[in-house]
Every structure is written in C-alpha cells, then in structure tokens.
Steps between C-alpha positions, in 0.01 A plus 500: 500500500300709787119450410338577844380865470197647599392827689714739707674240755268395831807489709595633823809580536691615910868523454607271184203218601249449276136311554270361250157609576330204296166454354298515138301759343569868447622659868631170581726350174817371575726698335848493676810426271660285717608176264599540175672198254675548168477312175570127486790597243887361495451610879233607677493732867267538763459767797320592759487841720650433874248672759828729597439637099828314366481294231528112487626293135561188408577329170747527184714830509647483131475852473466675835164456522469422890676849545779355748771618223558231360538253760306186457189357755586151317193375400334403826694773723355826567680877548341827531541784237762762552448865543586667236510942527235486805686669761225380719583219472813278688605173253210411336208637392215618760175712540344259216103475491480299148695303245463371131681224307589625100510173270832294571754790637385801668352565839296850604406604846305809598618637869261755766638781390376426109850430345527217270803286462582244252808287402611227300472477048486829403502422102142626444524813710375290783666737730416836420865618481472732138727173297312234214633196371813458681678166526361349776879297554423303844410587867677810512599539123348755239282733632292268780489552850617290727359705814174746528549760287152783536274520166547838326291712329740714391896513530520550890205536526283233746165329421303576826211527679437143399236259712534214307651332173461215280748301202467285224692402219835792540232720553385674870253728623400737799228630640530829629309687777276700315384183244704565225698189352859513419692215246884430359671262342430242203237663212481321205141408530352864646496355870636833654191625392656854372396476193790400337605130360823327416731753751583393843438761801852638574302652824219491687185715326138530543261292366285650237127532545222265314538654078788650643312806629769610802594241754321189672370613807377361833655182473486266799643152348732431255613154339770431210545152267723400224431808286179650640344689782204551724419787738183559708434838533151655647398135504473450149800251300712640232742308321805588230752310288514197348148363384564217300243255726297761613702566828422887483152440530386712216286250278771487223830412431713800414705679761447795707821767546235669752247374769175309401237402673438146577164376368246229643358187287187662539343691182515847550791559517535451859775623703677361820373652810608558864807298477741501742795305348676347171742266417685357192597171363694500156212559280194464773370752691307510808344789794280456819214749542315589787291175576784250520467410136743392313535614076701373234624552140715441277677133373318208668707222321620331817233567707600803648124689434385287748193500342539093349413659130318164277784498258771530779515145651808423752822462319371620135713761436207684323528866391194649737477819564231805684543768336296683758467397861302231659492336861727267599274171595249553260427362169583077511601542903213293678592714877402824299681810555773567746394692797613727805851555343730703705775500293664363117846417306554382183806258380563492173238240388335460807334727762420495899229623722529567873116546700411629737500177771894466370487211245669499213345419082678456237475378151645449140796361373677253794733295299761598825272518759424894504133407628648331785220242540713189478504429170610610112153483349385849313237681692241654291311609834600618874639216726645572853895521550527243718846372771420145440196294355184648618655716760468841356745796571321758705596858726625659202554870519649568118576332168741508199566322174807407310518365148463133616429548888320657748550675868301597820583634834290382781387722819814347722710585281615135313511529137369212243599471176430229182550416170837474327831580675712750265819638658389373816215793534261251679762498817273192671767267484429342157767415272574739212343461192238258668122525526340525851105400431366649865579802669801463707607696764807713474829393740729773636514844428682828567210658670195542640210516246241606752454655827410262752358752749151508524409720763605695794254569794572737782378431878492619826485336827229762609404783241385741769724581797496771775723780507894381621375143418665291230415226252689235289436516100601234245532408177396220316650393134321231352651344209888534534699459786855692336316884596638778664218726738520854513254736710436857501513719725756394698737316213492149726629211270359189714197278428330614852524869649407649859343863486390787733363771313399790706191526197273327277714358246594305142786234468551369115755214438690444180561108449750413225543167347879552479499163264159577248600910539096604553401660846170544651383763769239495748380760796349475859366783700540523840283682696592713816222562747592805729498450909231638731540809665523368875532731830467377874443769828479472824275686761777588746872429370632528853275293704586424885542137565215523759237531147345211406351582151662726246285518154662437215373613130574366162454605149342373270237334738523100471893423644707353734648636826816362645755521737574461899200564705258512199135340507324584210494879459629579850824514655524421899828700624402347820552144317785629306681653826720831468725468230523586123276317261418459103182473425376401114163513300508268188252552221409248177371690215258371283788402236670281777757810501626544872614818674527593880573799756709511810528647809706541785374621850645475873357388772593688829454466824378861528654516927714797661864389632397465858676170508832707526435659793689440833414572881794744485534627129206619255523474158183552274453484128185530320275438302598205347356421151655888505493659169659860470682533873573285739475667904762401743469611820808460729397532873874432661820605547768483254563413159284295289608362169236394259583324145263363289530262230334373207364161413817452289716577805621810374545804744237785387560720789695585849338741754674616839269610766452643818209516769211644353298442213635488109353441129698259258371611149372197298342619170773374292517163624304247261207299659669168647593293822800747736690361759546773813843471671470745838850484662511633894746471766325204618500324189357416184157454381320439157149536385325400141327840332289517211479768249183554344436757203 
C-alpha cells in the first residue's frame, strides 16, 4: 500500500521532470509520492514514478495490476503502465506526479493535470467505475482492469482537481485542491469515512466532517490501513474505521463511520498538533508533527509502537496496544525519542522513518527482514536500515512499506528495497519468495527515476561589449551529459553561441536532460556600451605643398592623430608632398569603446602653367588649385584643343580655342586631382590641376 503522504507536494516540476526539494519540519517535509509497494499477498508489486512522469512496475500481475494489460513483468522484469483514455498521452501512461499501491492488486497514480487513474482488482469498487462485487475472474476477467482506467465520481463523470492520493486495504483516497478528502472502494468497517458502514463506495464521494457535521476540510495528508484511515487536516490527526486496537486514535475501541480526532497519552484529553503527515500499518497508526517527532498508536504486539512497552519483549506475541498516541522512542527505548524526522511509512507490523541527514529507522516485527538491519530479530525500538553490517543506507529522498518489506529512493536515483520477496516486487535481484536482510540496490529498469541534471549556468566571454562588437556565450549542464540547449532570442541549438546585439541585452538557455526528462534555464546579460561621438578638422583642407604645419583638431580632447605627414596634431603637406591624403583621429572612451573620424585633403602645388609655354607659342592656364573657372589664355595662332580628365581617366570636358582669352566653367566638377591635355599644332602637352571646393 502507498503510506507516504504529507502536505501539498514540494516538487518542482519543468516539462514532465520532477525534483525533490528535501528536508524535515513543516516548509521542508518530504512529501513526494514517488515509491509506492503493495501488500506482501499471493503477489506483491512495486512502482516508482519515471522523472519523464511515466510509470515504472514490477512484480506479480495475476490480475492486471501493473496496468500493462495483462502482460506479465515476470517477477524480476519491469514494464511501464499503459495509457489508458489519456489522449495526452502516446503508449503508456504520462504527466504522473504521484502513485499509491492498494493491498495485493490495484495500482493508483495522480497526473499534473489532477486526474486520477487506477487499474487492476476491481471487486471492492477499487476503481471507481459505478459496479460492486463482480467476479474478479483473472487479469482481464470480471470487471478488473487490466490498463488505467480514471476514478469516477459519477457515471462519466471524472474525479479531478486532485494533488495527491493514498490506498489501503481496496480502499483509496484523494486530496483535492481546496483540502477536501475524497474515498471509494471497500467499507465494511466505516473507512470511507461517509458515514456509512458495511457498503462499498461504488464512486468517489466526500469525506464527511468530524460528528458528521458537512465535509472534512483542509486536509493536507492522508494515509489508509487494513480497514482504517488517517487524514491531517489544519495540522490536527483525525482518524475513521476500524478501531478494534485503538488504530483510530480515539481512546476506545468502537468504530467511527465519520472523522475523529486523534488523542495524546497525555490527560486532558490532548489532541495531536501541527502534524504534517500519517501513515498506517494493519492495526497501528502513526503521524509526524512539526518538530521531527515521531507518534504512534494502536497494536504494539510485534514491536511496531516503537516505544519497547514492559510487557512487549522481542518475539512475545503479546496483545499491546496505545489507545492514544505516544512517541516513537520513548517509554523502555534507552536513545529516547526519535528526532529531526523528515519523512514516515508504515508496513503492516512494522514502520520506517526517514531524517532529515537521509538515514533510514525502522522497527517492529522483522521475522523477513523488513527492518533491513541484517538480521530477523523483532525490533521494539528504531535501528538504522543498513546495506551491509554496520554500513548504514544513506541519501534517501522517499520511503514506502509493504506488508513484509520496505522501499526508498535515493537522491541519484537507485532504488533499495528489503524484506521478503513476494511476486518479485523487491526487483534487486533476489530470488522470489526469499528474504533479503539489507537494503539492496535495484538492477535494471525501464526508466529514469530521477533527473540527473543539476544545474545549468550561463556565461559570457565578456558581459559588456561596444557597439558592432561581439561576444561568445555558453552553457554549462552539470549533472547529465544526454541534454539538448536551447537559447532565446535567436532559437540557436548549440552548447556555445556568438552574438552582436546592436543593444543591451538577455540570452536564457533551456537545457533538457533528454534521458531524466527535467530541464533547467539560466540567463546572462550582456551589456552594450555606445561609441564616442568622434570628429577631426583641419585648418586649411587645401594646403600648398610649400606649408609646413597644418593644425589638426580632434574631438573629444585626449586621441590619436594618424596618417602620412602627421606629427602629433599637425599635418606637414610639405612632408606629405602634393598628393591626396587620409588623415584619422582615434579616440578610447572611458568604457574601452573605440570610435574615430576621417578626413581627406589634397595637397597642391598651388603654381600657374608657365611650364607650357614655348619661345614661339603661349599657352596660359590659371590659377591652379582653381575652384569655380579655370582662365586660359591663348596668345597664338590657330587652333588649340584642350581636354581635361579626371583622376579616374575619364574625359570631363573638350574645349576648342582660338587666340585670345577664354573661361572653362568648373563649378560642377568635384574637388580632386585633373589631368590638362592642351593639343597644338606643335604638339601635345599635359599638366596636373587641382580642384579645390
């Protein structure tokens, strides 16, 4: 049966991953449903959630009670329950959060969307379907189910809204999201709690409040035996059913068809306070309040008060029982009350405690191991579950109980188990119908129990860049080395990503574990740092090549000048010589951010064209830098042709003259080196203008 229920569930959940926040007292209980074992009957069955949400059995499947329709793990093997209607869902069962284990046959699992499933014996209304005391035939005979079928309240009508659940003997439970309790199933001893004996609970109702005054409200745990049940609800214990050893808590032994509430040993009477959780043995009860404590009542003929009563000596067999609760390690337990409890479960004559540094305790009957210290000697006080002698089993994140065994998941994942080997449900590897004395790790599997990804951190090669720069971010998955990366913005699939953003801006990667089916997310900012405003001039753009010092200014103050003919912040055109030159100022900011201006000027030689006259001919063109006209005087006979091109060769203009004196008009003509062509009937002769704005 399921006995690990506490509070809401402290799980994260990204995509179908789940991770158990663990701890002890009130915010930090363990209180996941991850593990869950069935009664030690003709066959018992294990399972465990996968971190994708499916959900892993092993064990006897005599009547469909692993939900794989009907096909058999055998024994030691292990197969994952079917989907049943989820249309969600793609072969087997998915989105699951929690599971329970009813008595020998059934199996319950809760998914994220508050839906509870269940399959398997169905005689007792175990299913919710509306049908009693069918014949239960064999796997998929009578009126079982062999696959997940979802709990009804109604005909057609869906239990939801569900966060967690809980079974016991053909009887289940489920806690909804606004704290009320729901039950079905087996009733002959009042354990729905609706008031009503000796009927079973065709579907799922509401349990009834305490002197069946409306319904039981804010309920955070839940718990369910042979024929009894325990709730917590606004931290105080209430229990129902079957009373025959005192299991409801109530001081006396008559039944309860409604809630009661669970009393203390103290004289009073005292009520149970600030609890957290419950769980339930056959006839033994048990919760864990607020301090890590640890309370019990009920039958204590095996040991399974944990409270060594005087007349209860190992292997006695003695009729004990608390009819009202007491602390588990007190009493005839020299190492006093247990302490810093995180989480409990209950077996049928035995119990477990998981603290808070991840050590097991159990105690009580151990005739097959179920204490798992290495022996078969009754424990009438906590000893630690231990792997071999003296080396005790530790990292444990969760706990269950079966009839003669015990389970626990550890933080990487592996699963332990103990005790007595019905129907294979220990899967370790031990033969059927044997005892295994220490806890044993589990062998194979269908699936990954936890996520191995433990965290994701983003980084940056440099988290502040200049404008047009760009940077290198990366990933890093720690934990699991099967993940997939995903960054946004930009959609980029690959560990390590290059970037330019023109702005400030925020990169988040998604890392899946594509094997444990969790992902993680982390973000880096990356800061973008405008460039300075830079500007360079010049005193004179055209300078004459006979000038030795043109001044050159820069701003912001504090740069660097370049370029041919440039000392510090002058240029020498004389240095340079006539020509056309680029001249740069680079300035640093104070954020490293770089930025410059540029400049081109042209140095002329600033002469006439004397050099092209003759003895015999005159021609004459000035000035020369010329900017809007250029003056040709022709002092000879005949025709002159003059053509001038530009610096790319290309022919800007022809002009025929005659003697006398003519204007070629320039204004259109950018600034730039010319080449004069002036064509007589002597000859040809060339000359190098410059055109200055």
């Amino acid at each position: 049966m399921k006995i690990i229920t506490t509070k809401k569930p402290v799980i994260q959940r990204t995509g179908l991953a789940m991770l158990l926040i663990a701890g002890y007292l009130q915010s930090n209980v363990i209180s996941a449903q991850l593990i869950s074992m069935g009664a030690n009957g003709s066959g018992g069955t294990s399972m465990a959630v996968c971190s994708k949400g499916n959900v892993q059995m092993w064990g006897d499947n005599g009547l469909g009670q692993e939900g794989t329709n009907c096909a058999s793990s055998s024994g030691n093997g292990y197969t994952l329950v079917l989907n049943g209607a989820d249309a969600g869902c793609v072969n087997y069962l998915c989105n699951i959060i929690g599971v329970a284990n009813g008595s020998d046959y059934n199996g319950y699992a809760v998914d994220n969307s508050g839906n509870v499933w269940g399959w398997g014996y169905n005689n007792f209304c175990n299913l919710a379907q509306g049908v009693d005391g069918c014949d239960p035939g064999s796997c998929g005979g009578g009126c079982n189910a062999p696959s997940p079928v979802e709990i009804l309240t109604a005909p057609a009508t869906p239990l939801t809204g569900i966060i967690k659940i809980a079974a016991g003997f053909n009887t289940a439970f489920g806690i909804d999201g606004s704290g009320h309790l729901w039950g079905w199933g087996y009733n002959n001893f009042c354990e729905v709690g609706n008031n009503v004996c000796g009927t079973d609970v065709t579907y799922a109702t509401e349990v009834h409040g305490v002197g069946n005054a409306g319904l039981l409200s804010g309920v955070t745990a839940c718990a369910a035996g042979y024929a009894n049940t325990l709730a917590v609800a606004n931290g105080a214990v209430y229990g129902w059913g079957l009373n025959n050893c005192g299991q409801d808590g109530q001081g006396y032994p008559s039944n309860a068809s409604v809630p009661v509430e669970v009393e203390t040993n103290t004289v009073g009477p005292v009520y149970l306070t600030h609890c957290l959780a419950v769980a339930e043995g056959q006839y033994n009860s048990y919760a864990l309040d607020s301090n890590g404590h640890v309370w019990t009542w009920g039958l204590d003929n095996l040991g399974q008060g944990g409270v060594n009563l005087a007349n209860n000596a190992p292997g006695d067999g003695g009729g004990s029982s608390n009819n009202t609760a007491v602390e588990v390690g007190s009493g005839g337990c020299g190492g006093g009350i247990l302490t810093h409890i995180a989480a409990i479960a209950a077996g049928w004559t035995n119990a477990y405690a998981l603290d808070s540094s991840g050590h097991i305790w159990a105690w009580g009957y151990n005739a097959d191991g179920e204490c798992g210290d290495g022996t078969t000697t009754e424990r009438d006080c906590p000893v630690e579950v231990l792997t071999a002698l003296a080396t005790p089993l530790t990292n444990i994140i969760a706990i269950a109980g079966s009839t003669l065994a015990g389970m626990a998941l550890s933080s990487n994942g592996t699963i332990y188990t103990w005790g007595y080997n019905s129907g294979g449900m220990l899967g370790n590897g031990t033969t059927i119908g044997s005892d295994c004395l220490y806890a044993k790790a589990m062998t194979g599997g269908y699936c990954s129990l936890v996520c191995s990804l433990t965290s994701v951190t983003a980084s940056a090669t440099k988290d502040t860049i200049c404008m047009g720069d760009s940077a290198i971010i990366s990933a890093t998955a720690i934990g699991s080395s099967t993940v997939t990366y995903s960054w946004s913005p930009g959609g980029q699939t690959t560990q390590t990503i290059h970037i330019t953003p023109a702005s400030t801006a925020t990169y988040t990667v998604t890392v899946n574990d594509t094997v444990g089916g969790c992902s993680k997310t982390d973000s880096i900012t990356v800061k973008v740092d405008s460039l300075p405003t830079v500007s360079l001039t010049i005193a004179k753009d055209t300078p004459c090549v006979s000038m030795t010092t043109d001044a050159l200014t820069g701003s912001p103050s504090g740069g660097t000048y370049s370029g041919t003919g440039v000392t510090g912040s002058n240029f020498n055109p004389n240095s340079a010589g006539v020509g056309s030159y680029t001249l740069q100022y680079t300035y640093t900011d104070g954020n490293g951010c770089i930025n410059m201006d540029s400049l081109n000027i042209i140095v002329s030689s600033c002469t006439g064209i004397n050099e092209l006259q003759t003895t015999s001919e005159d021609v004459r063109v000035y000035p020369n830098a010329f900017s809007q006209n250029i003056n040709v005087t022709v002092n000879m006979q005949g025709t002159v042709i003059i053509t001038i091109f530009n610096a790319m060769g290309q022919n800007v203009g022809t002009w025929q003259m005659n003697k006398g004196k003519h204007i070629i008009n320039t204004r259109n003509f950018p600034a730039g080196i010319y080449m004069m062509r002036v064509k007589t009937a002597n000859g040809l002769l060339n000359k190098k203008l410059v055109k200055v704005n």
